[in-house]
N, C-alpha and C positions, 0 to 999 in steps of 0.2 A: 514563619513557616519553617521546621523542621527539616534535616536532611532528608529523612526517611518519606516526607512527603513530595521533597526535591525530588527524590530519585524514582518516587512510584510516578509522578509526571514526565518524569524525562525517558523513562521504558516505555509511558502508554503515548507520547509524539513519537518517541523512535520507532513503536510499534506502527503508526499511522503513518508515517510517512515511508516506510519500507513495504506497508499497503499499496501505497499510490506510486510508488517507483513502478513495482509488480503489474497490476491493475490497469495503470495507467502512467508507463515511462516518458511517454514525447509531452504531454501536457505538464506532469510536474517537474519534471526538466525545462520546458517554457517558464515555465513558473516560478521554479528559482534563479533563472538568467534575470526576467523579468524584477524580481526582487532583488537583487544583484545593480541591476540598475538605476530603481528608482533608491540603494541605498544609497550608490555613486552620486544620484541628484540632489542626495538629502539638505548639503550646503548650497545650495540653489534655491530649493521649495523654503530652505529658512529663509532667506532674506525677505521671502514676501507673506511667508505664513511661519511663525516663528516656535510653536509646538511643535513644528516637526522636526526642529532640531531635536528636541528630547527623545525621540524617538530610537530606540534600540536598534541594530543591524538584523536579531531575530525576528521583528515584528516585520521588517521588510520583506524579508525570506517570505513568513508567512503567509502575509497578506500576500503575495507573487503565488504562491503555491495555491492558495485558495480562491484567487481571481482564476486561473487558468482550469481548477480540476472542480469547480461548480457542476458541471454535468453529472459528473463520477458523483458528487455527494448528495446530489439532489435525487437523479435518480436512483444511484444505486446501480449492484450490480446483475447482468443478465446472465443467467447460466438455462442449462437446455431442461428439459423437464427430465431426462433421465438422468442427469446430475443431481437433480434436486431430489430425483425418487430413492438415487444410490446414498446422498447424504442423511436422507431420513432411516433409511434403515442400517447404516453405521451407527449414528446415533443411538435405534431403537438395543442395536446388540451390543453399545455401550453400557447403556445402563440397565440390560437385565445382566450383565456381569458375569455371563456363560462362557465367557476367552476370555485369555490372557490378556495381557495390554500388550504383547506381541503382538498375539493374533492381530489383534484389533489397528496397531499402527501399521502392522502391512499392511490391511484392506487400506488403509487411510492413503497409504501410500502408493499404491496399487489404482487408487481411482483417481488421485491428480496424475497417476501418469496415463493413465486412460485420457482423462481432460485435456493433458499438454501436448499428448499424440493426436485429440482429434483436435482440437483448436489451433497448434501450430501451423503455420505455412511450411508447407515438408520443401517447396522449389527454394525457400531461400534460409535455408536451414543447411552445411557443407552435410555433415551426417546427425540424423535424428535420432540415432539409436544413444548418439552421447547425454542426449537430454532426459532419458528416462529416471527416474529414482527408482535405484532398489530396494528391495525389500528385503 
């Protein structure tokens, strides 16, 4: 396996797992305590099942992060239907290529802060106005 492949794997985990902090921070924070754990057990689960010595400190992580955020990848994610009706028409005026890619990453930007304003809990937020993105 080449660098080059090394590295296009190690952007698209970093990618995913910087998904599931976002998406879903208490479960994949469970998740890597949880794999954190059974790494600290590893010398333990060898003595009696001796494969798991071989076992990386990565794969522990993993498997923690993927026991705990199962719902997130099975189902997937729910967004409102007017999220989904605002994402299809950025898209559609992406690629008829009528604006700039300014234009275009403000609206981008413009509708997660729509999202993050209506999805956020405003009472335990100190001020909500800091979480906006600009455009």
């Amino acid at each position: 396996m080449g660098n080059n492949t090394i590295d296009k794997i190690t952007r698209l985990l970093d990618k995913a797992i910087n998904f599931l902090f976002v998406y879903n921070p208490l479960n994949t924070a469970l998740g890597l305590i949880f794999g954190g754990i059974l790494m600290g057990m590893k010398d333990f689960f060898a003595k009696y099942f001796s494969p798991i010595g071989e076992v990386s400190w990565y794969a522990f992580i993993l498997f923690g992060v993927l026991i705990f955020d199962i719902p997130c990848l099975i189902f997937g994610i729910k967004t409102s239907p007017e999220t989904e009706r605002k994402i299809k028409e950025l898209n559609e005026i992406q690629k008829s290529g009528n604006f700039s890619p300014e234009e275009i990453r403000s609206q981008w930007r413009l509708l997660v802060s729509d999202v993050i304003e209506r999805d956020t809990p405003h009472e335990k937020l100190e001020n909500p106005e800091t979480h906006k993105i600009n455009a």
